[in-house]
C-alpha positions in Angstrom: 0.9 -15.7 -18.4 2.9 -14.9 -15.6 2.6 -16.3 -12.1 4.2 -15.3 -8.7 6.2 -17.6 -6.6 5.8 -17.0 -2.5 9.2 -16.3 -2.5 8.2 -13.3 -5.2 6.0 -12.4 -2.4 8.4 -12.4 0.5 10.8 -10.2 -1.4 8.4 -7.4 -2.0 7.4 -7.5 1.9 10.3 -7.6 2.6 11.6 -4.4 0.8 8.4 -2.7 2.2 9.6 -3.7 5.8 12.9 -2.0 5.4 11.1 1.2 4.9 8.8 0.8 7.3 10.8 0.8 10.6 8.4 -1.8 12.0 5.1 0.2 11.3 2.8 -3.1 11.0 -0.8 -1.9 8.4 -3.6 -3.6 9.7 -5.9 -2.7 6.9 -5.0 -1.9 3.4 -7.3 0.6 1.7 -6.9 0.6 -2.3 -8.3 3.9 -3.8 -10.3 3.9 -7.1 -10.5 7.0 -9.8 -10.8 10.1 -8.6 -10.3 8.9 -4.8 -7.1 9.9 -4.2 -7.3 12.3 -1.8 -7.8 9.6 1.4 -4.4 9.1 0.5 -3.0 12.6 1.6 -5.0 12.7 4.4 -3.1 9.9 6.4 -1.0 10.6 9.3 2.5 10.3 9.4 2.7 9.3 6.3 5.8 7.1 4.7 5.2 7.1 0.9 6.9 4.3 -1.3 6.2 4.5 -5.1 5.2 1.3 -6.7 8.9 1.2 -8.3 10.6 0.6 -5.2 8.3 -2.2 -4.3 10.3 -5.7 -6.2 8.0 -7.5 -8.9 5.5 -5.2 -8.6 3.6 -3.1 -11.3 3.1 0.1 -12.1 -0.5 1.9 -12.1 -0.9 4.5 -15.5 -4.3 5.1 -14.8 -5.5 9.0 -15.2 -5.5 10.2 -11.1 -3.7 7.4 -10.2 -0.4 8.3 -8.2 1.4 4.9 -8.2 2.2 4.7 -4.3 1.9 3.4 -1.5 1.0 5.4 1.4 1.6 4.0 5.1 0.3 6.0 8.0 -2.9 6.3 10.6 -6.3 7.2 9.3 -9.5 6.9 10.9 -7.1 5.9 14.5 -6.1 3.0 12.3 -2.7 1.7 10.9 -2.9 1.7 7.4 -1.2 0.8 3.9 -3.2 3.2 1.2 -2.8 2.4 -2.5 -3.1 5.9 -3.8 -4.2 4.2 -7.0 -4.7 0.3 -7.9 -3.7 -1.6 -10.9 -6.4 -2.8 -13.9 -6.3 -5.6 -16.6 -6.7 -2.5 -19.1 -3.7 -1.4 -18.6 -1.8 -4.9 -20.0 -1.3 -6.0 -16.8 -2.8 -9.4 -15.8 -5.2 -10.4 -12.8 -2.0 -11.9 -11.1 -0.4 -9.0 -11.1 -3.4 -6.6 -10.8 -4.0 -8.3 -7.2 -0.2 -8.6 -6.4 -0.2 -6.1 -3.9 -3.1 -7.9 -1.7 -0.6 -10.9 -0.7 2.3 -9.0 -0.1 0.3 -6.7 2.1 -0.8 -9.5 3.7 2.5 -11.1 4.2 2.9 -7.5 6.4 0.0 -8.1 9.1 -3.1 -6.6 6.9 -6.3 -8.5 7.7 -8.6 -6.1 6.6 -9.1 -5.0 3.0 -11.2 -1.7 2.6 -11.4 -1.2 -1.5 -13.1 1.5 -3.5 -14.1 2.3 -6.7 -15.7 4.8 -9.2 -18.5 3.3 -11.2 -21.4 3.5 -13.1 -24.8 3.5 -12.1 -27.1 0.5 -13.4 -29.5 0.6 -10.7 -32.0 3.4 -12.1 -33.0 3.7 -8.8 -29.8 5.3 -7.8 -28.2 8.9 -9.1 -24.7 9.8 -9.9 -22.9 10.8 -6.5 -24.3 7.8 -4.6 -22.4 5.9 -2.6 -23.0 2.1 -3.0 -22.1 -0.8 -0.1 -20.6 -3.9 -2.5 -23.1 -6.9 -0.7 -21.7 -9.1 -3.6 -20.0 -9.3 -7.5 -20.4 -10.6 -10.3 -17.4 -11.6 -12.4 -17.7 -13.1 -16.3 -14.6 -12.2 -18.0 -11.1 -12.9 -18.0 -10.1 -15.7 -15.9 -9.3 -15.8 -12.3 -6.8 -14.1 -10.1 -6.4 -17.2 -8.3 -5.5 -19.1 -12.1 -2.1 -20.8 -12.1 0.1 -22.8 -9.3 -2.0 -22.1 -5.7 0.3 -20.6 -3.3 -0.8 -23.0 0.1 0.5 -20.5 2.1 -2.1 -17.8 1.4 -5.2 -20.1 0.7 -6.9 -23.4 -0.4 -6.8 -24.6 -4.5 -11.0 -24.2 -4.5 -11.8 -21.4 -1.6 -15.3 -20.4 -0.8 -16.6 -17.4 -2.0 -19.6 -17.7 -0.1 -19.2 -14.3 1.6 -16.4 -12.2 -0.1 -17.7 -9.0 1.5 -17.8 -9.7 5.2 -21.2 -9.2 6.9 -19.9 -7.8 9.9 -18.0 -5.0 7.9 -21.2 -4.1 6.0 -22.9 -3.7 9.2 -20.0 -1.3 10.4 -20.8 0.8 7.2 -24.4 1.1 7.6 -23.9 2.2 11.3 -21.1 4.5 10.0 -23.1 6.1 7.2 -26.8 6.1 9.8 -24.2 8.4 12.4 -23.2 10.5 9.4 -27.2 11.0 7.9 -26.0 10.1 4.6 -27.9 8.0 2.4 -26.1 4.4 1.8 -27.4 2.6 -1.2 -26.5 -1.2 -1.7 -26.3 -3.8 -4.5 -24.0 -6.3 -6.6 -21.0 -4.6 -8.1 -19.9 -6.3 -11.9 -16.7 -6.3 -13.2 -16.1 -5.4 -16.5 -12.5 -5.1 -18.5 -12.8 -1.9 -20.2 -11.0 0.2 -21.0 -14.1 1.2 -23.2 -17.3 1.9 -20.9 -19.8 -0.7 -21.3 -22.5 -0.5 -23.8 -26.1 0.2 -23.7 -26.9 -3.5 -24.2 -24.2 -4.2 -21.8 -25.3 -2.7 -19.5 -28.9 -4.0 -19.8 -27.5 -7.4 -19.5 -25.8 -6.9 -16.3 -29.5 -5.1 -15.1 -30.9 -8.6 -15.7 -28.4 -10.1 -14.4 -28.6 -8.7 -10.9 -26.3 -5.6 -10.9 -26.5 -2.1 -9.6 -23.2 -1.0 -10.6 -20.5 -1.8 -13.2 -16.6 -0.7 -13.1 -13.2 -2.2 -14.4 -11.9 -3.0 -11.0 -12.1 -4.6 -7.5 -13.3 -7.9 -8.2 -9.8 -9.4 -9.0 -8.4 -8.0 -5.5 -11.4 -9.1 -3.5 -11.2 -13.0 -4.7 -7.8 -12.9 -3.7 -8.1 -11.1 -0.6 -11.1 -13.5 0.9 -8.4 -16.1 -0.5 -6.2 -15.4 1.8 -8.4 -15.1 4.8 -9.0 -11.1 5.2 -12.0 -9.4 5.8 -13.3 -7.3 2.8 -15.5 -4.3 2.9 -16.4 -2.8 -0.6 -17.7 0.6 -1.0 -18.8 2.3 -4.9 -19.3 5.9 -5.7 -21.3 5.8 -8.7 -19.9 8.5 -10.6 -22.3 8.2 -13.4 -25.2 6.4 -14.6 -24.2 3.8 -16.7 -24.6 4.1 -20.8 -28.2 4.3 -22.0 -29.7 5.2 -19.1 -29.5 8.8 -20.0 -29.0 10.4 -23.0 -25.3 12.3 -23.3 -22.4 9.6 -23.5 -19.9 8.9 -20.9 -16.8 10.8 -20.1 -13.5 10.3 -17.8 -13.8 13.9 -17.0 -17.4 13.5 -15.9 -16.3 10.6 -13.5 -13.5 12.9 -11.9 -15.5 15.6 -11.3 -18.1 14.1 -9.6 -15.7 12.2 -7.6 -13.9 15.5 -6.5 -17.5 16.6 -5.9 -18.6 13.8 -3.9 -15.1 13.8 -1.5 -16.1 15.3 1.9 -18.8 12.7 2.1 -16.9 9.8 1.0 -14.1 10.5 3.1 -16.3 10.7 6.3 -18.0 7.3 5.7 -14.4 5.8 4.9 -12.9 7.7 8.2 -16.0 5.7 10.1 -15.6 2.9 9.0 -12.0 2.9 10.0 -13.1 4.4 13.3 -15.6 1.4 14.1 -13.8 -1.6 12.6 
C-alpha cells in the first residue's frame, strides 16, 4: 500500500499555487455522480485537470470530469472537484482522500462533500435530498492507515462530530428559506462497484442507515483529521435494492440527478451564502 509523505503533499500545493496567482479556496466542494454541473457554475473559473496536479490520481468514474475547478460560488472562494476519486476504481483510501490535505495545505477549512446514493430509509423517495448527521464505515481499512502525518492531525483523532453541528444548522436554515424539504440520517459507505444487495441493504437498515453509497466517508475522516469543518449533503437517487421491485441502474442514478439539479444547486449556493 502506498502512503504519502508531507513533502508529497507540499508538492501538489504547490503546483496548484502556481496556477492560482494567489486565489486562496476557503472551502473545497467535492461533487458526487451526476453533480457536476456546480462545477460550471463557478465564477471565474481557473480549471486544472487532475494530471497537472503532482502524485495525484485520476477520477474514471461515468460523469466524472477529473478537475479541479477554482473560482467564487455562493460569494465564496472555492476549489470544486468536478468529480472525486473511489476505492472501486483501484485506487486506495490514501489516495482517494489525497486531494483533502493538499487542499488544505492551500487555506481550505471547510469541506462541503456530496454524493449520489441510495435510499434505505423507506421513509424517503428517490430525489430527496439527505443532511449526513453521521457514517457508518465497515469496510476496507482507514484513510488515516499508515505513518500519521503530525502536521495535519493526531495518530487516534476524535470522530466525535465528523459532520459539524453548526454547518448542519446552516443547511437546515438554507433549505427552511428555500421551502424544500430536507431529510436527514446516517450515510454508510459501501465499496462497490456492484450496488449493494437486498440483504445488504437490510443489514445496514438495522444498523442505523438511511442511505448507502461508495464514497465520502474516506474524505470526511480525513478532513475532520485535519481540523476542517465538514458539511455532508446526499441526493438519494434511488431507493436502495429490494425496496422496490425493478433492479438498479447507473442511468437511473444520472437521470434523476440531472432531474433533481436546480434544487440541489440552490441549497448548495445557500449554504455557501450563510457559511
Amino acid at each position: 500500500m502506498e502512503f504519502y509523505t508531507m513533502e508529497q503533499y507540499q508538492e501538489s500545493a504547490q503546483a496548484l499555487k502556481e496556477k492560482l496567482g494567489g486565489f486562496q479556496p476557503k472551502v473545497l466542494l467535492i461533487l458526487g455522480s451526476g453533480l457536476g454541473f456546480l462545477g460550471d457554475e463557478v465564477e471565474n473559473p481557473i480549471v486544472v485537470p487532475y494530471s497537472q496536479v503532482p502524485h495525484m490520481k485520476f477520477s474514471t468514474a461515468p460523469g466524472h470530469k477529473g478537475q479541479f475547478v477554482f473560482g467564487r460560488l455562493g460569494g465564496q472562494d472555492v476549489a470544486v472537484m468536478q468529480g472525486r476519486l473511489h476505492t472501486y476504481e483501484g485506487w486506495s483510501f490514501a489516495d482517494v482522500s489525497y486531494p483533502v490535505r493538499v487542499l488544505r495545505l492551500l487555506g481550505a477549512d471547510t469541506l462541503l462533500v456530496t454524493n449520489a446514493a441510495g435510499a434505505v430509509n423507506e421513509h424517503f423517495s428517490a430525489g430527496d435530498i439527505m443532511l449526513i448527521t453521521d457514517h457508518i464505515k465497515l469496510f476496507g481499512v482507514s484513510p488515516l492507515c499508515g505513518p500519521n502525518v503530525e502536521a495535519f492531525g493526531p495518530r487516534f483523532p476524535d470522530v466525535s462530530h465528523v459532520f459539524t453541528p453548526r454547518l448542519q444548522e446552516v443547511a437546515r436554515k438554507a433549505a427552511a428559506s428555500l421551502d424544500l424539504g430536507l431529510r436527514e440520517g446516517v450515510y454508510m459507505y459501501f465499496p462497490g462497484p456492484q450496488f449493494e444487495t437486498p440483504a445488504e441493504v437490510r443489514m445496514a437498515r438495522i444498523l442505523g442507515a438511511d442511505a448507502v453509497g461508495m464514497s465520502t466517508v474516506p474524505e470526511c475522516i480525513v478532513a475532520a483529521h485535519c481540523s476542517m469543518q465538514v458539511l455532508g449533503l446526499t441526493l438519494c437517487t434511488n431507493m436502495a435494492a429490494g425496496i422496490l421491485p425493478q433492479p438498479l441502474s447507473g442511468e437511473e442514478v444520472m437521470e434523476i440527478a440531472a432531474r433533481s439539479s436546480q434544487k440541489f444547486s440552490a441549497l448548495v449556493r445557500a449554504c455557501l451564502e450563510t457559511m
